[in-house]
C-alpha positions as CSV (number, residue, x, y, z in Angstrom):
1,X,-13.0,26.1,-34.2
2,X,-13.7,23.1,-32.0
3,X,-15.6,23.2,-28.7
4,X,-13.1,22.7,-25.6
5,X,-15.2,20.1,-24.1
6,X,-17.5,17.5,-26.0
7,X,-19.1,14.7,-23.9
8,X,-20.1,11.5,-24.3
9,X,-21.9,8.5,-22.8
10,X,-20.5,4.8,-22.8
11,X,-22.2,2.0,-23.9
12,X,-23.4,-1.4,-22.1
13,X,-19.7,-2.5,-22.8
14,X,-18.2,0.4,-21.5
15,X,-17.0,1.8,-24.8
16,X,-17.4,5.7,-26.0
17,X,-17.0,7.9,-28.7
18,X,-16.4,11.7,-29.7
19,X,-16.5,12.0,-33.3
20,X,-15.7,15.3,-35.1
21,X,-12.5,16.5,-32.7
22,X,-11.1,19.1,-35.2
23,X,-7.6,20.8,-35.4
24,X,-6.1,18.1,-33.1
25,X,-2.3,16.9,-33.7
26,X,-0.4,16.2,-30.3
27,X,-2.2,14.1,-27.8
28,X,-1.2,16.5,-25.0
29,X,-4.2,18.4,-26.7
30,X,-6.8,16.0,-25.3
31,X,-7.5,15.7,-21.9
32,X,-10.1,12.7,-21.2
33,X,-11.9,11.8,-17.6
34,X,-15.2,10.7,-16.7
35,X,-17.7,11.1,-14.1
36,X,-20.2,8.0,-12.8
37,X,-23.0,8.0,-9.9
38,X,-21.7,6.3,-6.9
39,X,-17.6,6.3,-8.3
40,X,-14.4,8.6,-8.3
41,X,-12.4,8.9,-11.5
42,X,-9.5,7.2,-10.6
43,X,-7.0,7.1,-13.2
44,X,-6.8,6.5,-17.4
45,X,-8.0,8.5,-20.1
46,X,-4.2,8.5,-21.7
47,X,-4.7,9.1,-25.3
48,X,-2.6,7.6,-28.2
49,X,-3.2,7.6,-31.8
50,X,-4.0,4.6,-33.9
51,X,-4.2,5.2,-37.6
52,X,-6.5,8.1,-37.9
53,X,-8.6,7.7,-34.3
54,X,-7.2,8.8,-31.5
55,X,-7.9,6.0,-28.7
56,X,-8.1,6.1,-24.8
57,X,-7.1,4.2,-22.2
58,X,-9.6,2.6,-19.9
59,X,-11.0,4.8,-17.4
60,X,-10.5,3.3,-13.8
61,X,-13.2,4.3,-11.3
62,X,-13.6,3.5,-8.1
63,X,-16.7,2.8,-5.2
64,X,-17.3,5.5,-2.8
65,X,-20.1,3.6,-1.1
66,X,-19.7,1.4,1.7
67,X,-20.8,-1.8,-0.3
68,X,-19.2,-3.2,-3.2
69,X,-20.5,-6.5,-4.9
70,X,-19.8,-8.7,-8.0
71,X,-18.8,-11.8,-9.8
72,X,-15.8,-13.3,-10.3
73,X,-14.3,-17.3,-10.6
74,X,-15.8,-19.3,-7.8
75,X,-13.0,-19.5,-4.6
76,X,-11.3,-16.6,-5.0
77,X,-9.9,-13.9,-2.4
78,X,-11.3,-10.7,-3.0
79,X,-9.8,-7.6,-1.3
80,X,-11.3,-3.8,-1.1
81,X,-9.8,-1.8,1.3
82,X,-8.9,-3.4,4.5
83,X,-11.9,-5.8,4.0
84,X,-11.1,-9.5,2.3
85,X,-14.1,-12.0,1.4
86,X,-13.3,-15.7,-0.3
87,X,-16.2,-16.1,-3.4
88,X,-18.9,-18.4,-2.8
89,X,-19.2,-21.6,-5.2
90,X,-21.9,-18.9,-7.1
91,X,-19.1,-16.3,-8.0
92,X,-20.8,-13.8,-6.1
93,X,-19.3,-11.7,-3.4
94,X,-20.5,-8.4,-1.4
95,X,-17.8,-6.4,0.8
96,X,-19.6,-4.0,3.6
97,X,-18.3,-1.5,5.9
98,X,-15.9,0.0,3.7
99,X,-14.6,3.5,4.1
100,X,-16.6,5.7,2.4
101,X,-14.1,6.6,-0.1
102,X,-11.3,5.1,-3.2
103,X,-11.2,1.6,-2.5
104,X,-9.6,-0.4,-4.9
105,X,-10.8,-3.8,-5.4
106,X,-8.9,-7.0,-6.5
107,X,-9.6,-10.7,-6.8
108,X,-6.7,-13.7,-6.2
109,X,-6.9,-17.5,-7.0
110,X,-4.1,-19.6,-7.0
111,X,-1.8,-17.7,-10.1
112,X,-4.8,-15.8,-11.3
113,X,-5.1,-12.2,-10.4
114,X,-8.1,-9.7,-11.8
115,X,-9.0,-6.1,-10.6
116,X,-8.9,-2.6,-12.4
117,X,-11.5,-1.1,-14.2
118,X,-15.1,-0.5,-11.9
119,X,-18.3,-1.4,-13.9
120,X,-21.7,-2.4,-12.6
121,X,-22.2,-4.9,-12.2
122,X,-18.8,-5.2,-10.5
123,X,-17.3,-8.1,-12.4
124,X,-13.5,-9.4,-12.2
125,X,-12.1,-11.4,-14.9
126,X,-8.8,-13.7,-13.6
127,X,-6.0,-14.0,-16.0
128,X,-3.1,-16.4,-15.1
129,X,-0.2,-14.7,-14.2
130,X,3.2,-16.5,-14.7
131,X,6.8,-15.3,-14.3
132,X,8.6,-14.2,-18.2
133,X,12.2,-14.3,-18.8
134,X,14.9,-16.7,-19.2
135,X,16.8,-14.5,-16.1
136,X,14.0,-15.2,-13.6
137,X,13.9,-18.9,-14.2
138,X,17.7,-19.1,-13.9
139,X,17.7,-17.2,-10.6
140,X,15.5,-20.1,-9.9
141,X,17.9,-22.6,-10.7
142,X,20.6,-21.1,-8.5
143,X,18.3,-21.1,-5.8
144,X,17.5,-24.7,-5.9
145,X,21.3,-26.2,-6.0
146,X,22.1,-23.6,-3.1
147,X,19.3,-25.0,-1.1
148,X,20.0,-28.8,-2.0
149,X,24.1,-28.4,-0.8
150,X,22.8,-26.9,2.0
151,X,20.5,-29.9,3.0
152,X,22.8,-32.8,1.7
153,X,25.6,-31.0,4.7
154,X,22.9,-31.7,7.4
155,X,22.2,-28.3,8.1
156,X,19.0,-28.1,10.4
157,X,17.6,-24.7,8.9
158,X,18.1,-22.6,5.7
159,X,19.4,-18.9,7.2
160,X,17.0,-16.2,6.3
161,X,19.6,-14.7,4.3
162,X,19.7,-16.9,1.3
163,X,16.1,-16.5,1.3
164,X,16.2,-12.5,0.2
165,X,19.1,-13.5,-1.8
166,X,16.5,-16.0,-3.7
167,X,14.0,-13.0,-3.9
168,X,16.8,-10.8,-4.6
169,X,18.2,-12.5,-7.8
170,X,14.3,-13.1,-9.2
171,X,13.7,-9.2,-8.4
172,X,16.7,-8.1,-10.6
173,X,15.8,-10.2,-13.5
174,X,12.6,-8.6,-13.8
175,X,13.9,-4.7,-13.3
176,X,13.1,-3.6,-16.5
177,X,10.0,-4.8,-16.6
178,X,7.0,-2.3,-15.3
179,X,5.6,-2.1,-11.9
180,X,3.0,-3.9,-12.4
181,X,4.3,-6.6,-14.6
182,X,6.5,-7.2,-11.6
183,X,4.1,-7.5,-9.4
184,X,2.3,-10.3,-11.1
185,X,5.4,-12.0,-11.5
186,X,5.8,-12.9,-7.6
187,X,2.0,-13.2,-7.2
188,X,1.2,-16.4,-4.8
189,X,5.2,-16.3,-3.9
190,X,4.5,-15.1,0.2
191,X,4.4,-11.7,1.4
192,X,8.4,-11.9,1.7
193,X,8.5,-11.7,-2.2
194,X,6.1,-8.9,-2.2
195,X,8.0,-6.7,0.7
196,X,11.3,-7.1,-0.9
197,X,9.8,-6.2,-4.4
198,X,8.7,-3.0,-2.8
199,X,12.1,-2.5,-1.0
200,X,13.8,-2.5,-4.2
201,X,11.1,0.1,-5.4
202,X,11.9,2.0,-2.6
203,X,8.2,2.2,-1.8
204,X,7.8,4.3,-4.5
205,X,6.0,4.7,-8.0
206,X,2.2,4.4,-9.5
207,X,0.0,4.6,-6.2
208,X,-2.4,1.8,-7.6
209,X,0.5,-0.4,-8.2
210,X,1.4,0.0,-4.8
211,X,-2.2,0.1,-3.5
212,X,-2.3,-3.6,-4.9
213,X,0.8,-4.5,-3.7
214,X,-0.1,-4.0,-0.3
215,X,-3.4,-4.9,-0.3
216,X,-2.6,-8.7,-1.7
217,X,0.2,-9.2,1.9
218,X,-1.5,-11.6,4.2
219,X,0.1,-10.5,7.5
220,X,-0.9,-7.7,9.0
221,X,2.4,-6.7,10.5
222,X,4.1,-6.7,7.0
223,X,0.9,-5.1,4.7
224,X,0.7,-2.4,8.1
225,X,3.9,-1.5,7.1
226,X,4.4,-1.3,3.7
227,X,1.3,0.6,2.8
228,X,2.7,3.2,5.4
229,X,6.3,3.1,3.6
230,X,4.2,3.7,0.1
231,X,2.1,6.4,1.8
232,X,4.9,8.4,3.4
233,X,7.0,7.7,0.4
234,X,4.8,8.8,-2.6
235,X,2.7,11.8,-0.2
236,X,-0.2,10.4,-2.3
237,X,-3.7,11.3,-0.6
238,X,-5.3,8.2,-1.4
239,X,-2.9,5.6,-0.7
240,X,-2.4,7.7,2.5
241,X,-5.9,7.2,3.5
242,X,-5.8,3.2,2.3
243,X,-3.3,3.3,4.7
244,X,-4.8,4.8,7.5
245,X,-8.0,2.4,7.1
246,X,-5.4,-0.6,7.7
247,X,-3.8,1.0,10.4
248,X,-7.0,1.3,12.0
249,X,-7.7,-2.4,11.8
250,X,-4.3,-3.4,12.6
251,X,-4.1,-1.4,15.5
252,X,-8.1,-3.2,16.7
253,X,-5.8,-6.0,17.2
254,X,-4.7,-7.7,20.4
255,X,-0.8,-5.8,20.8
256,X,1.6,-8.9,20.5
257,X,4.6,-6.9,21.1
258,X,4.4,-3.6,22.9
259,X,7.9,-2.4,21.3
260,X,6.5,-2.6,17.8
261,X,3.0,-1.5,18.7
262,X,4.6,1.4,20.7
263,X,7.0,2.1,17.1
264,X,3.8,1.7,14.8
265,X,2.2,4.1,16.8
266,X,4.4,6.9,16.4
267,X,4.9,5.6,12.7
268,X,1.4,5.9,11.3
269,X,1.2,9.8,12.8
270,X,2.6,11.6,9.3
271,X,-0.1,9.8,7.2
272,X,-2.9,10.8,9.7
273,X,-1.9,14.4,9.5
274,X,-1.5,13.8,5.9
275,X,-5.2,11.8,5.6
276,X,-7.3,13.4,8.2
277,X,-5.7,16.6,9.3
278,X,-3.7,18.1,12.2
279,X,-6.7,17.3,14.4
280,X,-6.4,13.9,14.3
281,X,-2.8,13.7,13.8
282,X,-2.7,15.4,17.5
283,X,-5.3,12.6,18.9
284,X,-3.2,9.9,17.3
285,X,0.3,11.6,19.2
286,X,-2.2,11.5,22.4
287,X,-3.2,7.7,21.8
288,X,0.9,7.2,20.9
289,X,2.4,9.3,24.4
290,X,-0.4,7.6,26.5
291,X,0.8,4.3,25.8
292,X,4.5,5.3,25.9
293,X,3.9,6.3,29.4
294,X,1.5,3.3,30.3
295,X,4.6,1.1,29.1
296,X,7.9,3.0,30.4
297,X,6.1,4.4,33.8
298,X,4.7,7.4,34.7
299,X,7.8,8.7,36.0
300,X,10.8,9.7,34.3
301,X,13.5,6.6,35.7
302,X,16.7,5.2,34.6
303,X,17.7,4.6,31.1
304,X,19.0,1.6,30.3
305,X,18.9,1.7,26.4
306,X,17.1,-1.4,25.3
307,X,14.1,-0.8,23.5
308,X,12.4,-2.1,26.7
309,X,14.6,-0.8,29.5
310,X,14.4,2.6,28.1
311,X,12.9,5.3,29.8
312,X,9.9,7.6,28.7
313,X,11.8,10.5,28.3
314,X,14.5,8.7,25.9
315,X,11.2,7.2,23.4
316,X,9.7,10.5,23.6
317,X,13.3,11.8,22.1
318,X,13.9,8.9,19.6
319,X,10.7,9.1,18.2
320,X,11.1,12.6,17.2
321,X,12.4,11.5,13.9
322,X,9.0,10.0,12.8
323,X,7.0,12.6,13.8
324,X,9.2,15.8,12.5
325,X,7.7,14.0,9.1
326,X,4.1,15.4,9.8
327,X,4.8,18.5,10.9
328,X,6.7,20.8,13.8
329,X,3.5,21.2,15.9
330,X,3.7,17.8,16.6
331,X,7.3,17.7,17.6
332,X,6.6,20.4,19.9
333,X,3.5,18.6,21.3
334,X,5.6,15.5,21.5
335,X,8.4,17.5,23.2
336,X,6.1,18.6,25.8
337,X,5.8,15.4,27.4
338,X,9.6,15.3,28.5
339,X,10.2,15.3,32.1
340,X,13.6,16.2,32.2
341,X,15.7,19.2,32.9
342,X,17.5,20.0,29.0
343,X,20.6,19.5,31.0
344,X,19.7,15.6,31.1
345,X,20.4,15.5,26.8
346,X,17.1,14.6,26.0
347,X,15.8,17.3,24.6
348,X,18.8,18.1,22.6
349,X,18.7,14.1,21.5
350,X,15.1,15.2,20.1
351,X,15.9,17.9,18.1
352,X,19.3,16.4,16.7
C-alpha cells in the first residue's frame, strides 16, 4: 500500500521530488498540483515516464495580488492582465492595479517572447522565436511577387484582401503545428496576423494560449474583441474574467464610434454573467439599453435600417441574439424596453 497523497517542497530552482511511489504503472494514476502563498495553480503537473522516474511537467502558477514585479532583458513590453509596462535599462519592471485574480504575465522584444511558469522573484527569460517550415517561407515568396506585380502596374494601394490571403497561406503552413508553436510563429507580424490566426482557430483551444494571444494585440478594438470571441467560445472562467478586465478598460475609453461601442456593449454581456454573475450582467444590459436609448432617441421613431438610422426598438430586437447567449432573464429584461405594440414585428424579430 502506498499513501494516496505524498507532498513535497521545491527547491531554490524550482525542482521536487516524491520518492518511494509504489504500485504505480499508468500515469493516469498520478495526479500532481501545487499550492504557493500569494499564487493559483494554473495549469501542469502532466506526468510522463522517463526510464524508471516518472517526470512532471512544470507547474504554472499565477499572481493573485495586485502587484507583480521582475526581471527580464532590458526594453521589453511586459503585459499582465490589461496592464502593459516597457522594462527599464535595469531589467526591472513592477505592474500595479491588477485584478485581484489569474493574471498571466508575458514579456516581448523585437522576435523574443518569454512568460509561463511564476517564481519569485518573477523572472522572464526571452527566447527568439522564428517561423519553421519550408511551407511558411514559400507562402512568403508568393506573397512578395504578388505584391511586386501589383506595384510595377501602378496600382495606388494593395486591397486588404491579398493581405489575409498573405496571413492566410502562412496560417495553413503551420496547421499542424500546436497552438502555441503557432503563435510564436507570427509574433511581431501586427495584430492582423494574430486575429486571423485565431479566426482559423475559431477562437478556440488551450485558454492560456489564447490568453496570450490576446494579450500580445496592440489595438484595443481588435484584443477587445478577440478575448471576448475566446471567452464566449471556450466558456472558460478565467479567460472570461481576463476578458471582462479588458472590456473594462476598453470601454474607460473616449467612444470613437457609437455603432461599435453600442454593438460591444451588448457583446461583452454573456461574459459578465459568465464572470461576475446575473447581478452584474443585468447592470451591464442597463449601462448597454441606456445608451441605445441616449443614441436612437427616447422615443420609439421611424426605422430606416442603417445601423445609424435605426430605431430603438429595432437594436433592442437585433441585439437579442447576443444576449440570448447569457441567459433568458436577460432577454426578457432586454425585451422589456420595447415600445411597440407586437403587431409592429419587433418583438417577434427578437425572439426569431
Amino acid at each position: 500500500m502506498f499513501a494516496a497523497v505524498r507532498t513535497a517542497i521545491s527547491n531554490a530552482n524550482g525542482d521536487f521530488m516524491v520518492p518511494r511511489l509504489r504500485g504505480i504503472d499508468s500515469a493516469e494514476q498520478i495526479q500532481l498540483s501545487g499550492a504557493k502563498e500569494g499564487f493559483a495553480f494554473r495549469r501542469g503537473g502532466e506526468v510522463s515516464k522517463n526510464g524508471p522516474v516518472w517526470q512532471s511537467s512544470d507547474l504554472i502558477f499565477t499572481p493573485l495580488s495586485r502587484i507583480v514585479s521582475g526581471t527580464t532583458q532590458p526594453g521589453a513590453k511586459v503585459i499582465a492582465g490589461d496592464k502593459e509596462v516597457t522594462v527599464g535599462t535595469d531589467g526591472k519592471f513592477r505592474i500595479d492595479g491588477l485584478p485581484e485574480d489569474d493574471s498571466p504575465v508575458f514579456a516581448v522584444k523585437d522576435n523574443l517572447f518569454g512568460g509561463g511558469v511564476v517564481k519569485t522573484p518573477l523572472v522572464i527569460d526571452l527566447q527568439p522565436q522564428s517561423l519553421q517550415g519550408t511551407d511558411v517561407e514559400l507562402a512568403h515568396r508568393v506573397w512578395d511577387e504578388v505584391i511586386r506585380e501589383v506595384e510595377v502596374k501602378g496600382s495606388e494601394f494593395v486591397d486588404p484582401g491579398w493581405i489575409k490571403m498573405k496571413m492566410m497561406l502562412h496560417t495553413h503552413a503551420m496547421s499542424q503545428q500546436s497552438q502555441a508553436a503557432q503563435l510564436e510563429a507570427v509574433q511581431g507580424k501586427g495584430d492582423s496576423a494574430i486575429g486571423l490566426l485565431g479566426e482559423n482557430w475559431k477562437w478556440n483551444g488551450d485558454p492560456a494560449v489564447l490568453a496570450k494571444a490576446c494579450a500580445l494585440i496592440k489595438s484595443p478594438f481588435v484584443r477587445f474583441r478577440c478575448f471576448v470571441a475566446s471567452a464566449k467560445t471556450t466558456g472558460d472562467l478565467v479567460l472570461a474574467r481576463l476578458a471582462l478586465a479588458d472590456a473594462k478598460s476598453y470601454f474607460a475609453r473616449p467612444i470613437e464610434d457609437d455603432a461599435s461601442h453600442e454593438i460591444d456593449l451588448y457583446l461583452v454581456l454573456p461574459i459578465t454573467l459568465q464572470a461576475e454573475g446575473e447581478k452584474a450582467a443585468f447592470a451591464a444590459l442597463d449601462r448597454a439599453t441606456a445608451f441605445t436609448v441616449k443614441t436612437h432617441g427616447g422615443r420609439n421613431r421611424a426605422n430606416d435600417w442603417t445601423l445609424g438610422g435605426m430605431s430603438r426598438d429595432a437594436i433592442f430586437a437585433r441585439q437579442t441574439k447576443d444576449v440570448a447567449e447569457g441567459s433568458l432573464a436577460l432577454v426578457r429584461r432586454l425585451m422589456e424596453n420595447i415600445e411597440a405594440e407586437p403587431s409592429d414585428g419587433f418583438h417577434a424579430m427578437a425572439l426569431g
